[in-house]
N, C-alpha and C positions, 0 to 999 in steps of 0.2 A: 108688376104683380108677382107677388109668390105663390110658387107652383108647390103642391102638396099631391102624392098621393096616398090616395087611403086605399090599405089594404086592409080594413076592417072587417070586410063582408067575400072576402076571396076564399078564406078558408072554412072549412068544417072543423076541422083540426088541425094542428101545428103540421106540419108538413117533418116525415122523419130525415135522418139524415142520409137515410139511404137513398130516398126519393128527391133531395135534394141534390145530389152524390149524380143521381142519372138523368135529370133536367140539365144542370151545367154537361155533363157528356154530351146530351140532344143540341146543345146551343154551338158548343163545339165543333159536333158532326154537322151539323147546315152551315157552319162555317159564314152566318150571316154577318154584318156589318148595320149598326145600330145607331142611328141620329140623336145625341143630344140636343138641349135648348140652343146650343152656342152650333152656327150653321156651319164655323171653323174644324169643330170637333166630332169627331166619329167614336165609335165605340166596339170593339171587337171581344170573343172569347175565343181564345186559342190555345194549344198544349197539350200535353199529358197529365198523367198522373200528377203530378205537381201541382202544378197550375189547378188542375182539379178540387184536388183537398184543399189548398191552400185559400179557394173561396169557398169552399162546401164549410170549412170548420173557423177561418177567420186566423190571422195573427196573432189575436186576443183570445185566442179560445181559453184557453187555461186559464184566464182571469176574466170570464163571464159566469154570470150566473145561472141557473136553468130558465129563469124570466129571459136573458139578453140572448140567453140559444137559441129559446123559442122563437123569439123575434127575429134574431141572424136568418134564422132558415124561413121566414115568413119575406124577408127581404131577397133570399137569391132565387123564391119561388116568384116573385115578384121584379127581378131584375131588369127586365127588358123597358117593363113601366117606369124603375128605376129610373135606366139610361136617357129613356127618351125625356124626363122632367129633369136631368141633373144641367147643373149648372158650370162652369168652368171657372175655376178658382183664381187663373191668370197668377197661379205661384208653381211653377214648373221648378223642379230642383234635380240635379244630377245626381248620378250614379255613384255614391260616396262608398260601395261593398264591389270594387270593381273585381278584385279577386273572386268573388263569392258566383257574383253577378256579370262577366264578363261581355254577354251579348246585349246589356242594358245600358241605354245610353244618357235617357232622360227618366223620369216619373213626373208624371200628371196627374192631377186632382180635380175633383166633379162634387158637385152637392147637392143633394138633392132634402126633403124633408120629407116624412113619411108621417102617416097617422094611424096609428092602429086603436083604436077604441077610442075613448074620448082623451087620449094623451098623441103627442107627437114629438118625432123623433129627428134627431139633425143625423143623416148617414152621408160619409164619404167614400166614394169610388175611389180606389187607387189604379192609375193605370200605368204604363211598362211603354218607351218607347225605343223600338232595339234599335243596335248600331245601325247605317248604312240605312235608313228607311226614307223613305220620299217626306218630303218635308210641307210639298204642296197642299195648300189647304183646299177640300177640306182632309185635314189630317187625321188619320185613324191608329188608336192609340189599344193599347190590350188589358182587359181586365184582372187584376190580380187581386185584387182585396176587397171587401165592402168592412167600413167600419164605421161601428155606432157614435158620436162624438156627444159628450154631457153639452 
């Protein structure tokens, strides 16, 4: 069965980016650990600043439009509903910016599908697994990106 959530009826309004900005900080500071569909897979938020913006504004930000903003930020107010519906992609791929990214060892992928009004949406988790981390499943892995995919 395909799992969908709808976050049609979550908002009054678009959620700003400030407000998005200090929900990923709250997710952060509890420091919780988040089940995906896959029992293998876990799901964390962890970091600084970095890490921060880097899901509050997306990879893509500068090549969205204020429609895929609105949405982005309706997605990481919704995160957690996210995680727990995404799916694991079973395409892990290594660390190809080892300069850049030196404490990242793997990257993993989640899918989940989202509905906002009568449209719906394909988003991918991207997640971060650093060097030297336990390998035992179930494995917990760190979120760094949410991306909207056509």
């Amino acid at each position: 069965m395909e799992h969908i959530v709808d976050l049609t009826s979550n908002f009054s309004k678009t959620p700003t980016i400030q407000e998005v900005k200090e929900y990923i900080q709250s997710l952060i500071d509890k420091n919780e650990v988040f089940d995906t569909l896959n029992p293998d897979w876990k799901i964390d938020i962890r970091g600084g600043r970095r890490i921060k913006n880097h899901i509050a504004y997306s990879s893509k930000a500068k090549t969205l439009n204020k429609a895929q903003k609105n949405r982005h930020n309706k997605y990481i107010m919704g995160i957690v509903e996210l995680i727990n519906n995404s799916s694991y992609t079973n395409k892990p791929k290594a660390n190809d910016k080892p300069i850049e990214k030196p404490n990242i060892d793997m990257y993993h992928y989640f899918e989940t599908n989202v509905k906002i009004g009568d449209k719906q949406y394909r988003v991918i988790l991207n997640t971060e697994q650093y060097k030297n981390e336990n390998l035992s499943k179930p494995q917990i892995v760190h979120l760094y990106d949410v991306i909207e995919v056509k």
